[in-house]
C-alpha positions in Angstrom: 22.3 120.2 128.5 25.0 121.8 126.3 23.6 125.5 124.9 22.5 125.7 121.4 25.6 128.4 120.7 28.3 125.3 120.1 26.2 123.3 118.9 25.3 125.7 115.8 29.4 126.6 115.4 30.0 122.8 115.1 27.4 122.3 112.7 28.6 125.2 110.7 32.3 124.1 111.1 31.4 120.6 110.0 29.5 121.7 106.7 32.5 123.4 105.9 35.1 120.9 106.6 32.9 117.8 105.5 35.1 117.5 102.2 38.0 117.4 104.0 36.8 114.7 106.3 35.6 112.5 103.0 38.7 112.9 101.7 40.5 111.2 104.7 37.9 108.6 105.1 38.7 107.9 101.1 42.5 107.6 101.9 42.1 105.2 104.4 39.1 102.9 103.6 38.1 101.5 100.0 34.6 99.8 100.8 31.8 102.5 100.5 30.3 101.5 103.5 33.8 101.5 105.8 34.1 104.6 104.1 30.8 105.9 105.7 31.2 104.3 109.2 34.9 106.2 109.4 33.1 109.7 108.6 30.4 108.8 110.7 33.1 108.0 113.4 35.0 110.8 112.5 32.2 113.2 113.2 31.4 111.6 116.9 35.0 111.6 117.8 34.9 116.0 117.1 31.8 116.6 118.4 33.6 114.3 121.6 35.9 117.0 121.7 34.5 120.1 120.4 33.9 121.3 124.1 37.4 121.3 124.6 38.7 123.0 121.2 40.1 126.8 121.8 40.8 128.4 119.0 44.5 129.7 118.8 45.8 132.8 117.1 48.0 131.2 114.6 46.3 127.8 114.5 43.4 127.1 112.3 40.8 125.2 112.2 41.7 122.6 109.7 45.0 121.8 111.2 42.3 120.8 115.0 40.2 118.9 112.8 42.8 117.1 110.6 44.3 116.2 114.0 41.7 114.2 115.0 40.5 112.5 111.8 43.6 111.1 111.0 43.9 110.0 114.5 40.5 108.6 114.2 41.2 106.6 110.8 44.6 105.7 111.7 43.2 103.9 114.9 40.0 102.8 112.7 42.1 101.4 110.2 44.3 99.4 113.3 41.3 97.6 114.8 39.9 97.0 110.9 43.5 94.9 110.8 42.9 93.2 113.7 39.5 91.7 112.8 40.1 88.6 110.5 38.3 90.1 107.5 36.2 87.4 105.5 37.7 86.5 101.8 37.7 89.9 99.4 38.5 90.7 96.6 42.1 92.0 96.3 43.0 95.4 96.1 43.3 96.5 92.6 40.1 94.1 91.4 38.0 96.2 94.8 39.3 99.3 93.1 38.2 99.0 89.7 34.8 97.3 91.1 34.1 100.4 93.4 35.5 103.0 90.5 32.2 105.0 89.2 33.9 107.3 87.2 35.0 106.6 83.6 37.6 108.2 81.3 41.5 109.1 81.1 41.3 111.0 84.8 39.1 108.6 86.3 41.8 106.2 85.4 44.5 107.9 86.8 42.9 108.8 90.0 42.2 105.2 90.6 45.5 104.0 89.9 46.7 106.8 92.0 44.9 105.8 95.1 45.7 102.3 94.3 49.4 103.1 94.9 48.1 105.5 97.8 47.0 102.1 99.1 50.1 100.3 99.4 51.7 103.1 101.4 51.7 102.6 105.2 49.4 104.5 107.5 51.5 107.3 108.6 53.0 107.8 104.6 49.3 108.4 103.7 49.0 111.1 105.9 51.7 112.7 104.1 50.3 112.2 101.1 46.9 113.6 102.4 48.2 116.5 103.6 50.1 117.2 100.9 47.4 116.6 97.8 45.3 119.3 100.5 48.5 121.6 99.2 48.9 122.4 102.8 52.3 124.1 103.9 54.7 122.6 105.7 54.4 124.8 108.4 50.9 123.1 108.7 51.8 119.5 108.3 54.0 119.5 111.0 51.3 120.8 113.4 49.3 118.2 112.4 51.5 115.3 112.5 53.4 116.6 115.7 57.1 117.2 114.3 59.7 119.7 112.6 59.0 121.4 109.3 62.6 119.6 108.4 61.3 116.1 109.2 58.3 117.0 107.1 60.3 117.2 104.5 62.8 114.4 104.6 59.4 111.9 104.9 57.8 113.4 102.1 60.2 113.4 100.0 61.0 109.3 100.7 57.2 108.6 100.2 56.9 110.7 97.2 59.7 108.8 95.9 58.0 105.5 97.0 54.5 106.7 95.2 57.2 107.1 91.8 57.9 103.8 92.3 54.5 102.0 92.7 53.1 104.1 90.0 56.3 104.1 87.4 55.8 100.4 86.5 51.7 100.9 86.1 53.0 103.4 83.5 55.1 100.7 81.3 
C-alpha cells in the first residue's frame, strides 16, 4: 500500500495545478463531457507516474506535469480521430452552442479558440504554452527541443493564428 506522505503531495500538487490541466483539456476537446473524461484521464495518467517524479533543481513542477498532459491529450485526441464519430455539428456552430459567456470578450475568446481549433495538435501546444506566458526556456523542456526551434514554430503558428483570425475580423 503506497504511504499517505505522496499521496497528500499529489493531492496538494493537483489542487494547485488543476487550472492548468483545465486549460489543456479546453485546448484540445470542445464537448463538455470530452473535456471532463481528458482531465479525468489526465489526472490517472500523473498519479500513474507520480511515484516516479523527482524533483530537479532547475526544473519545476509545471514543466513535469505539462509533460504529461499534453502527452495525454495529444494521444486522447489521436484515438478520438480514430473512432468514426456520429454526425455533429460543425465546429463553429458546437462553439457558439457550448459558449456560456456573453459580451465583447466572450466573443473574442470564442472566436479565438475557434481558430485555436483549426491548428494541428502539436501548433496548439505552442499556443498553450505560450497564452500560460511561459519562457522559452520552459517550452522547450516541455516539448523536448532548442529554445531556437521554439521560436521559429511559434512564430509560423502565430502567423497562422493571424491568418485564421484576420478574415473573422473583416
Amino acid at each position: 500500500m503506497a504511504s499517505a506522505a505522496p499521496s497528500a503531495d499529489f493531492v496538494a500538487a493537483l489542487h494547485e495545478y488543476q487550472p492548468l490541466l483545465r486549460r489543456v483539456a479546453r485546448l484540445y476537446c470542445q464537448d463538455a463531457d470530452d473535456r471532463q473524461d481528458l482531465f479525468q484521464e489526465m489526472v490517472l495518467q500523473l498519479w500513474r507516474a507520480w511515484p516516479r517524479y523527482v524533483p530537479q533543481a532547475n526544473a519545476k513542477l509545471s514543466t513535469w506535469l505539462y509533460r504529461i498532459a499534453l502527452n495525454v491529450a495529444i494521444s486522447n485526441l489521436r484515438q478520438r480521430t480514430r473512432r468514426p464519430a456520429p454526425t455533429e455539428l460543425d465546429a463553429e456552430a458546437l462553439a457558439v452552442a457550448q459558449a456560456p459567456e456573453t459580451g465583447y470578450d466572450a466573443d473574442d475568446r470564442a472566436q479565438l479558440y475557434r481558430a485555436i481549433g483549426r491548428l494541428s495538435d502539436v501548433d496548439k501546444a505552442f499556443i498553450l504554452l505560450y497564452l500560460e506566458d511561459r519562457p522559452y526556456e520552459e517550452m522547450a523542456d516541455i516539448l523536448g527541443i532548442t529554445q531556437n526551434n521554439v521560436r521559429v514554430k511559434m512564430h509560423r503558428v502565430q502567423e497562422k493564428l493571424r491568418a485564421f483570425l484576420v478574415p473573422a475580423a473583416r
